[in-house]
C-alpha positions as CSV (number, residue, x, y, z in Angstrom):
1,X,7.0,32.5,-2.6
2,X,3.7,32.8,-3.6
3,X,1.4,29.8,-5.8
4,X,-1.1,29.5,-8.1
5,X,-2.4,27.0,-10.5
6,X,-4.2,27.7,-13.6
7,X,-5.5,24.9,-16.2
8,X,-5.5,25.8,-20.2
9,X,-6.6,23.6,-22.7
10,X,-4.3,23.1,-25.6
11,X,-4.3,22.4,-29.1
12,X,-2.1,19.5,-30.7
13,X,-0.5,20.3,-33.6
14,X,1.0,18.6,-36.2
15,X,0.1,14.8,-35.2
16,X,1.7,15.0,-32.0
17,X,-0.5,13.3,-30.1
18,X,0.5,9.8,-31.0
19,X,4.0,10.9,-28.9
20,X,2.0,12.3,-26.1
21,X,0.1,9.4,-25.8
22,X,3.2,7.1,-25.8
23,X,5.1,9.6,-23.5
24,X,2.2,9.1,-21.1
25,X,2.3,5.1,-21.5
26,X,5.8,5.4,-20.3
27,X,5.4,7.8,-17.7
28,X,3.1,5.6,-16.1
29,X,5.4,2.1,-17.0
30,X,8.0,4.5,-15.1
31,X,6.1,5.5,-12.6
32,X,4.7,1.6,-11.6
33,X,8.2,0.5,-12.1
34,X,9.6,2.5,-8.9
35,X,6.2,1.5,-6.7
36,X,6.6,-2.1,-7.3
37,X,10.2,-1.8,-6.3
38,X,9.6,0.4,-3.1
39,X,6.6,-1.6,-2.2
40,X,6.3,-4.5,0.7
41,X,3.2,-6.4,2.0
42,X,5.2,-5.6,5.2
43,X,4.7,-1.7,5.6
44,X,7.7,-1.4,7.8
45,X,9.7,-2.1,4.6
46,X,8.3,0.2,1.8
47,X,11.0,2.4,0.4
48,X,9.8,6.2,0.5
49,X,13.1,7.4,0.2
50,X,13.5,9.5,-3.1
51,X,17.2,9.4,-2.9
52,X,17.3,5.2,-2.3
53,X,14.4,4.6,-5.0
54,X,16.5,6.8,-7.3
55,X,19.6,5.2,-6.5
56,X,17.7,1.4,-7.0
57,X,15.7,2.3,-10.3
58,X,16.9,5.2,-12.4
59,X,19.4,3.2,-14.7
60,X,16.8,0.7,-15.1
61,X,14.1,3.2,-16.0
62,X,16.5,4.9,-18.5
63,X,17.0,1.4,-20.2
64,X,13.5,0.0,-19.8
65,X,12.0,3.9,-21.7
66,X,13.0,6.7,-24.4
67,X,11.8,9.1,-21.6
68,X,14.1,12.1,-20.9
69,X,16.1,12.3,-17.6
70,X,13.6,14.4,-16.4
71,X,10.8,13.0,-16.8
72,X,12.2,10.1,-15.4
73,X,13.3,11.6,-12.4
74,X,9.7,13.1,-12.2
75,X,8.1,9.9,-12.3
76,X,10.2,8.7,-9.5
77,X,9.2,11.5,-7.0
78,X,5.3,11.1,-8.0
79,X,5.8,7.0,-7.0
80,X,7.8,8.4,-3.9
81,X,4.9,10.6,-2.6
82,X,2.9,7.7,-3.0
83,X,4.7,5.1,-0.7
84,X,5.0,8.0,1.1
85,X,1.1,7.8,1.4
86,X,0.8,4.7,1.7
87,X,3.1,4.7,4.8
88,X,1.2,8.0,6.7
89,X,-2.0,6.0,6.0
90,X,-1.0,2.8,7.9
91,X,1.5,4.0,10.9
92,X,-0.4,7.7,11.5
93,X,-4.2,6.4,10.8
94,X,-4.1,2.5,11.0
95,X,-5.9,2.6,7.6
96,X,-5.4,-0.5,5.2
97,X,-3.2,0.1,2.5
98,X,-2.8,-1.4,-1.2
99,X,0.2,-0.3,-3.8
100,X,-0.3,2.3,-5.7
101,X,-1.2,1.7,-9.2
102,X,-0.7,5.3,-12.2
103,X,-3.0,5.7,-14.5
104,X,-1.4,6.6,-18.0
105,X,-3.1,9.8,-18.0
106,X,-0.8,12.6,-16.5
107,X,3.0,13.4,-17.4
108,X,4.8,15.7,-14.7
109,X,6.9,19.0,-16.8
110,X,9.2,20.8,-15.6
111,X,11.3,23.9,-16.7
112,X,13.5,21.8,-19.1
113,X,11.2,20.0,-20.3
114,X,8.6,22.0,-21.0
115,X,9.1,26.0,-22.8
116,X,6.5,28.3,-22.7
117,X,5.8,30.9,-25.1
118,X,2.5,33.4,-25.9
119,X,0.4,31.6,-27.6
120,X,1.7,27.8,-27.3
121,X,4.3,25.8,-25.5
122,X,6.8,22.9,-26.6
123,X,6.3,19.2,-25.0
124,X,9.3,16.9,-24.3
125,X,8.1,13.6,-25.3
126,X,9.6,9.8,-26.6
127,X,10.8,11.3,-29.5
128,X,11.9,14.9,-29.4
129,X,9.2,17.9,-28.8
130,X,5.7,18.6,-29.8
131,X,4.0,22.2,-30.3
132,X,0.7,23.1,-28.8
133,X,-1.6,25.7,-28.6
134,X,-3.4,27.2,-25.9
135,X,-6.5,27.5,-26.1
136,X,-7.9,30.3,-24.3
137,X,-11.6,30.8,-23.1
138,X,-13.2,33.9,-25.2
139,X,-14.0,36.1,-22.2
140,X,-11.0,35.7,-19.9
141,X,-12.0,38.5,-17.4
142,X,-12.8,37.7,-14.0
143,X,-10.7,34.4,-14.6
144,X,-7.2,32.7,-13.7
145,X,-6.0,33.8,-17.0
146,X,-6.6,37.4,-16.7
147,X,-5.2,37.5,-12.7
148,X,-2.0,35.0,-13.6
149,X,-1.4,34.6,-17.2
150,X,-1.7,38.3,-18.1
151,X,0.2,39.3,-15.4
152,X,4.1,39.4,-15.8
153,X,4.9,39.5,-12.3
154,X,3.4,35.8,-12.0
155,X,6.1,33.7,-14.0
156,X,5.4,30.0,-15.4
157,X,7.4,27.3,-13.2
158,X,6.1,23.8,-13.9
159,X,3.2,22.0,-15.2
160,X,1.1,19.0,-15.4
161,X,-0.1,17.5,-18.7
162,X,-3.5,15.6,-18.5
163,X,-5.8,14.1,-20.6
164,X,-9.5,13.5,-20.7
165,X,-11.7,12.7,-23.0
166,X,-9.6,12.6,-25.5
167,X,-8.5,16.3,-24.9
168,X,-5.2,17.6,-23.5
169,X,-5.1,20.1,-20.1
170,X,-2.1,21.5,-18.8
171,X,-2.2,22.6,-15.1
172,X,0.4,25.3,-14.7
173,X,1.9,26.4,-11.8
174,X,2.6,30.5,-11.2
175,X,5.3,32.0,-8.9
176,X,5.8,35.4,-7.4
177,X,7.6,37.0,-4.7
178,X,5.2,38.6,-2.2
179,X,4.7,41.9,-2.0
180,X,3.4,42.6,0.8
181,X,5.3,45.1,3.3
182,X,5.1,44.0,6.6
183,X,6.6,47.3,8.6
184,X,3.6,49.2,7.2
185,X,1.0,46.7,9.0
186,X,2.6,46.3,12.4
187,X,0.9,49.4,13.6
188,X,-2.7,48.1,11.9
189,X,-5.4,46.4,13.2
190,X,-5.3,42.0,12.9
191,X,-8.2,39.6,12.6
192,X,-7.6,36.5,14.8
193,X,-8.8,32.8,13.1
194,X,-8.8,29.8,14.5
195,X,-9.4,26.6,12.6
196,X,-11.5,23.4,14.3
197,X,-11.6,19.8,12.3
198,X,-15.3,19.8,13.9
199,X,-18.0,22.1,14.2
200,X,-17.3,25.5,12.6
201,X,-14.1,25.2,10.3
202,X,-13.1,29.1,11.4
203,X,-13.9,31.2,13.3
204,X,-12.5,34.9,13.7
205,X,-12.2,37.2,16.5
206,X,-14.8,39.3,14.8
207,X,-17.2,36.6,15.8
208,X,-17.8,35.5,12.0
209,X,-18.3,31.3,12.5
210,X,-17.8,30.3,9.2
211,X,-17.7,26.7,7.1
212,X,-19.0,23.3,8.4
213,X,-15.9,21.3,9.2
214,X,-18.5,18.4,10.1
215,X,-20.2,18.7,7.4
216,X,-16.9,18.4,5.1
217,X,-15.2,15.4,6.8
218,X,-18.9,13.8,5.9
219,X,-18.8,14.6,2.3
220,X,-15.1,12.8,2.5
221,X,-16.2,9.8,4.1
222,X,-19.4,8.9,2.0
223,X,-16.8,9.3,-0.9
224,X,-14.1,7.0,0.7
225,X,-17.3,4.1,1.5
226,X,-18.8,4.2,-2.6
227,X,-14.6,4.5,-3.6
228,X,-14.5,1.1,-1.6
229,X,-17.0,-0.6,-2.7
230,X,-16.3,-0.2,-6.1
231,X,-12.3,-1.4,-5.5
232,X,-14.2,-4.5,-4.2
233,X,-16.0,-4.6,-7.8
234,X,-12.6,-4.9,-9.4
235,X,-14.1,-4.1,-12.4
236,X,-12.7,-1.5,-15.3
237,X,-15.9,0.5,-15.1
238,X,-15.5,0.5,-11.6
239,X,-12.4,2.0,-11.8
240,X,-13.1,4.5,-14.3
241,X,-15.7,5.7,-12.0
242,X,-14.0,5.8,-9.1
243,X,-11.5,8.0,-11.2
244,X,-14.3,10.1,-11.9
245,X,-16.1,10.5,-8.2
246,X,-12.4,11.5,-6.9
247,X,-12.4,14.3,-9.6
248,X,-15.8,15.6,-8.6
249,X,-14.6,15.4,-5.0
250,X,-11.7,17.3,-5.2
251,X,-12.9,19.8,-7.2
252,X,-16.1,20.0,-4.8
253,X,-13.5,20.3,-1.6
254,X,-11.4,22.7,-3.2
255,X,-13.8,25.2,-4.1
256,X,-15.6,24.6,-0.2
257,X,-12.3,25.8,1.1
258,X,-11.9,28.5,-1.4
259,X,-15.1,30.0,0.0
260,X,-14.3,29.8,3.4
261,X,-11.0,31.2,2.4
262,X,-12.4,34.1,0.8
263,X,-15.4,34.9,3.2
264,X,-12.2,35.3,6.1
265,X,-10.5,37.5,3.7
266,X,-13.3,39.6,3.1
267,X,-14.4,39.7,7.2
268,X,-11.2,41.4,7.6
269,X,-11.7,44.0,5.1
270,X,-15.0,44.7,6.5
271,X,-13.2,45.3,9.7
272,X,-10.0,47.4,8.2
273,X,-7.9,44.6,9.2
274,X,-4.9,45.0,7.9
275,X,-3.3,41.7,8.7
276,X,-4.8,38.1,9.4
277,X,-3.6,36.1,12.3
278,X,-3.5,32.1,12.0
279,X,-2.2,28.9,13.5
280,X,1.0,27.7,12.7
281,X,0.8,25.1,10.6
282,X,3.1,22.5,11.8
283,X,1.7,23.1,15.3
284,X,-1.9,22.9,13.9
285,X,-0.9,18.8,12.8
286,X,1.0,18.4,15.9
287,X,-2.4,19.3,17.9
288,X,-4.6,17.5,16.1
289,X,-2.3,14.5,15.7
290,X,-5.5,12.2,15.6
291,X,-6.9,14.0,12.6
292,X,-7.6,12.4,8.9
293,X,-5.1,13.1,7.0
294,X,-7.7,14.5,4.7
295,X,-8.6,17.2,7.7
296,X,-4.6,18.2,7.7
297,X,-4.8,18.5,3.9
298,X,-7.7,20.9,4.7
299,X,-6.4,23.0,7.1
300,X,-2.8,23.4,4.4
301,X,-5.4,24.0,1.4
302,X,-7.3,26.6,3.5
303,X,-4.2,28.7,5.2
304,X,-2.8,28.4,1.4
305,X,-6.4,30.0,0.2
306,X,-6.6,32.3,2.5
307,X,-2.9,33.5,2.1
308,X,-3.2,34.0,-1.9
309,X,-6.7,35.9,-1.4
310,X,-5.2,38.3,1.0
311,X,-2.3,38.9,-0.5
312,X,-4.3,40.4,-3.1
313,X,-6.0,43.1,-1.3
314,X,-2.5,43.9,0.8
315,X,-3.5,42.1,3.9
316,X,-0.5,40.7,5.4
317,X,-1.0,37.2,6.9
318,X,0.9,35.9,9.8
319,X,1.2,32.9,11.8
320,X,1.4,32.1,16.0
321,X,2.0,29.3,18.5
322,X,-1.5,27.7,18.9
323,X,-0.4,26.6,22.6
324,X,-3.2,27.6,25.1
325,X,-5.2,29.7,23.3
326,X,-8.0,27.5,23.8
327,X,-7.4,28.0,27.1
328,X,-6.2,31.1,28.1
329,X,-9.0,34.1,28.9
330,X,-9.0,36.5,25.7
331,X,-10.7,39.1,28.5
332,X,-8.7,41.9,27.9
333,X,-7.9,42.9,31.7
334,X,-7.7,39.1,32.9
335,X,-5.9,36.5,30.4
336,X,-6.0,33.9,32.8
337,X,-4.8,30.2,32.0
338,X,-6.3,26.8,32.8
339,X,-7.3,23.6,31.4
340,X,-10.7,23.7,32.6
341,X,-11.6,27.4,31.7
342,X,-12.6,25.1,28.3
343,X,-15.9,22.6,28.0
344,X,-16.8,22.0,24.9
345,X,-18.0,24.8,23.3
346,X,-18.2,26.6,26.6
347,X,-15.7,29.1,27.8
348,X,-16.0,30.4,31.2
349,X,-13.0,31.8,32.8
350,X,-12.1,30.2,36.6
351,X,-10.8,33.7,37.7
352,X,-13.0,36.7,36.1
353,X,-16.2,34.7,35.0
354,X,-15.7,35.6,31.8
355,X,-18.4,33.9,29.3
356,X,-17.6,33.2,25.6
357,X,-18.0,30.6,22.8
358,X,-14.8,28.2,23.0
359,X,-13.5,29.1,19.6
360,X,-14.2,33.0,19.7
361,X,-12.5,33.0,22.5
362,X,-9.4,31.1,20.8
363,X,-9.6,33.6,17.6
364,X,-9.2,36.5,19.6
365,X,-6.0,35.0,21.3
366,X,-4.4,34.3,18.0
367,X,-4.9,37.8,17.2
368,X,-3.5,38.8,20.4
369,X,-0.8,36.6,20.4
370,X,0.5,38.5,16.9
371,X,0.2,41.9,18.6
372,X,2.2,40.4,21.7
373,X,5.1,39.1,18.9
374,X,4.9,42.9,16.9
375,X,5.1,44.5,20.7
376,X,8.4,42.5,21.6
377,X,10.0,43.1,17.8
378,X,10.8,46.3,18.5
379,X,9.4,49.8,20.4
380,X,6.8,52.1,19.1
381,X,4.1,49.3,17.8
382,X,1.9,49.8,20.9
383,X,-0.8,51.3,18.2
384,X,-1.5,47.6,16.7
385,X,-4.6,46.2,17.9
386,X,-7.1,42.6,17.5
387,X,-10.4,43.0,15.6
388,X,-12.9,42.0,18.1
389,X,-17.2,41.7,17.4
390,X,-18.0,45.3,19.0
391,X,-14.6,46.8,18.9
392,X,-11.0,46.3,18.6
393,X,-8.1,46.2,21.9
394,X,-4.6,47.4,21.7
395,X,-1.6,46.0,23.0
396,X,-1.9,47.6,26.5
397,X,-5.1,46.3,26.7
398,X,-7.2,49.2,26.0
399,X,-10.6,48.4,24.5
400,X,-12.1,51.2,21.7
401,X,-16.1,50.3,21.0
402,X,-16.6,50.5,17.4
403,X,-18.7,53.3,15.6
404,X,-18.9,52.1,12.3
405,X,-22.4,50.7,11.1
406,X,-22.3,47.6,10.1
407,X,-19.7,45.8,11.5
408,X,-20.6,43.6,14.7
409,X,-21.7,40.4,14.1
410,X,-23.1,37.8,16.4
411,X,-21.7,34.0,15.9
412,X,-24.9,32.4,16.7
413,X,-26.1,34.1,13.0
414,X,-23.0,34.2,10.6
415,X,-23.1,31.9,8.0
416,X,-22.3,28.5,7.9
417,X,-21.1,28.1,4.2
């Protein structure tokens, strides 16, 4: 199932933002009310568990607030992810923790509790529903709302309701089933990526080195040192900053990675790739296990990116096992194995003597390692082949130069974005 999110302003009507304001209040009392009671100074004994936080608060929240059943069941999952946090944070990156605290400025909505029509949607608040308006941008072309609103095929699942500056946003979340038909692509030609938390933050078997993963996990970390010193303030303008500096943040990171997403989409269309290979993603945490978990959220954000971006120009994208690829030889008539054909950046192989930059040489095993799974899935796919810098290989090996103008690249002079 495919994603996307899309953000509309709306319109108010008839006085009902008194009741959104107090719906908010009480998603937030709700909210709080579930961390306090899953919370412990002793981090062995905070309650994550959505089912046991459920189980200990939801009559109490259903007495304490006029909130709906689902909303308060929404409130409990939001507190949940964040003891959840809480508990990564101290057991998987020996960070100091605090409890979370909710801000009274987000409401989570759901299919029954929120209905969404042309030009407005209904609000489940305190006291029955509110109307609202959207309220479109004039020139929706080239936007969100012309790609997913417009589109029938992309159908309205859930939403959050936010509010700033005194205006109302609701973030809505899009579904569709892919379309994307793999058996016609299993004969094509794949672009291998490999993703790095330092250095590069891809690179592709074309020998595009693209993003600055270095220079992203620095942007994080001068945020995370002004974010501290301002909890150590205490004060409420402190806070409202801080609040302000994580939205600039996250809206700066996400559109980094949207970038890079889009500059590996567009590498393999300059190369008539017809799929893109990438790490598996549970494999990609389990081998960088010492990774933020800010760099883990990257890598999800990014594979999600790049997923959405291809999808939309047919590109099929695939995952592999990650194991050795960093150190297997991507040579097409050696692919030797060892631990020490890898240095750093440096890739010579022990056997053939075969030279290449570490992480090219790992893109062009993921892409290999896709045409290996096609070749075993069934007979007559010995046709697919991996995008490399000055050609493309097939599945028996056989290397074809390229002839189109244009499309070699060297990675000591493709962008860093």
């Amino acid at each position: 199932m495919l994603n996307r999110n899309c953000e509309v302003k709306l319109d108010v009507l008839n006085d009902g933002d008194a009741l959104l304001d107090e719906t908010f209040e009480q998603f937030r009392e709700a909210a709080q009310y579930v961390a306090d009671y899953g919370w412990s100074d002793n981090p062995a004994n905070i309650i994550d568990s959505k089912s046991e936080l459920h189980d200990a608060t939801y009559e109490e929240v259903r007495e304490q607030t006029d909130l709906v059943a689902n909303h308060v069941q929404a409130a409990r999952s939001l507190a949940a992810e964040a003891l959840d946090s809480c508990t990564e944070l101290y057991f998987e990156e020996d960070q100091a923790i605090s409890k979370p605290t909710f801000r009274g400025t987000v409401v989570v909505y759901d299919s029954r509790t929120i209905t969404f029509n042309d030009d407005h949607c209904t609000l489940s608040t305190t006291d029955g529903r509110v109307t609202a308006e959207y309220v479109f941008p004039e020139d929706a072309s080239d936007t969100p709302f012309e790609t997913y609103w417009e589109d029938p095929a992309w159908e309205k699942s859930s939403a959050t309701l936010h509010k700033r500056e005194g205006t109302y946003y609701l973030h809505v979340n899009f579904q569709k089933e892919p379309e994307t038909d793999t058996s016609t692509v299993e004969n094509g030609t794949v672009l291998g990526v490999d993703f790095n938390v330092d250095g590069y933050l891809a690179v592709t078997s074309t020998g595009a080195f693209l993003g600055n993963a270095d220079f992203l996990t620095h942007k994080r970390d001068v945020y995370e040192r002004k974010r501290g010193n301002l909890q150590q303030t205490g004060t409420r303008s402190a806070h409202l900053t801080i609040q302000s500096m994580g939205d600039r943040f996250g809206n700066w990171s996400e559109d980094y990675l949207h970038r890079v997403a889009l500059a590996i989409v567009l590498e393999a269309r300059r190369h008539d790739c017809d799929a893109i290979a990438v790490e598996n993603l549970k494999q990609i945490r389990e081998r960088i296990s010492n990774a933020s978990k800010f760099q883990q959220w990257a890598f999800k954000k990014l594979q999600e990116f790049v997923a959405y971006k291809a999808e939309d120009y047919g590109i099929l994208v695939d995952d592999v096992k990650p194991q050795y690829t960093s150190q297997r030889c991507s040579h097409s008539e050696c692919g030797f194995t060892h631990e020490d054909n890898r240095d750093g950046d440096e890739f010579e192989c022990l056997k053939c003597g075969k030279e290449l930059h570490s992480d090219y040489n790992a893109a062009r095993n993921v892409g290999w390692r896709l045409v290996q799974h096609w070749l075993k899935s069934g007979a007559g796919r010995a046709n697919c082949q991996v995008a490399l810098k000055s050609g493309t290989v097939n599945g028996n090996g056989e290397f074809s130069p390229t002839t189109k103008s244009g499309s070699t690249g060297s990675p000591l002079t493709s962008p860093r974005l």
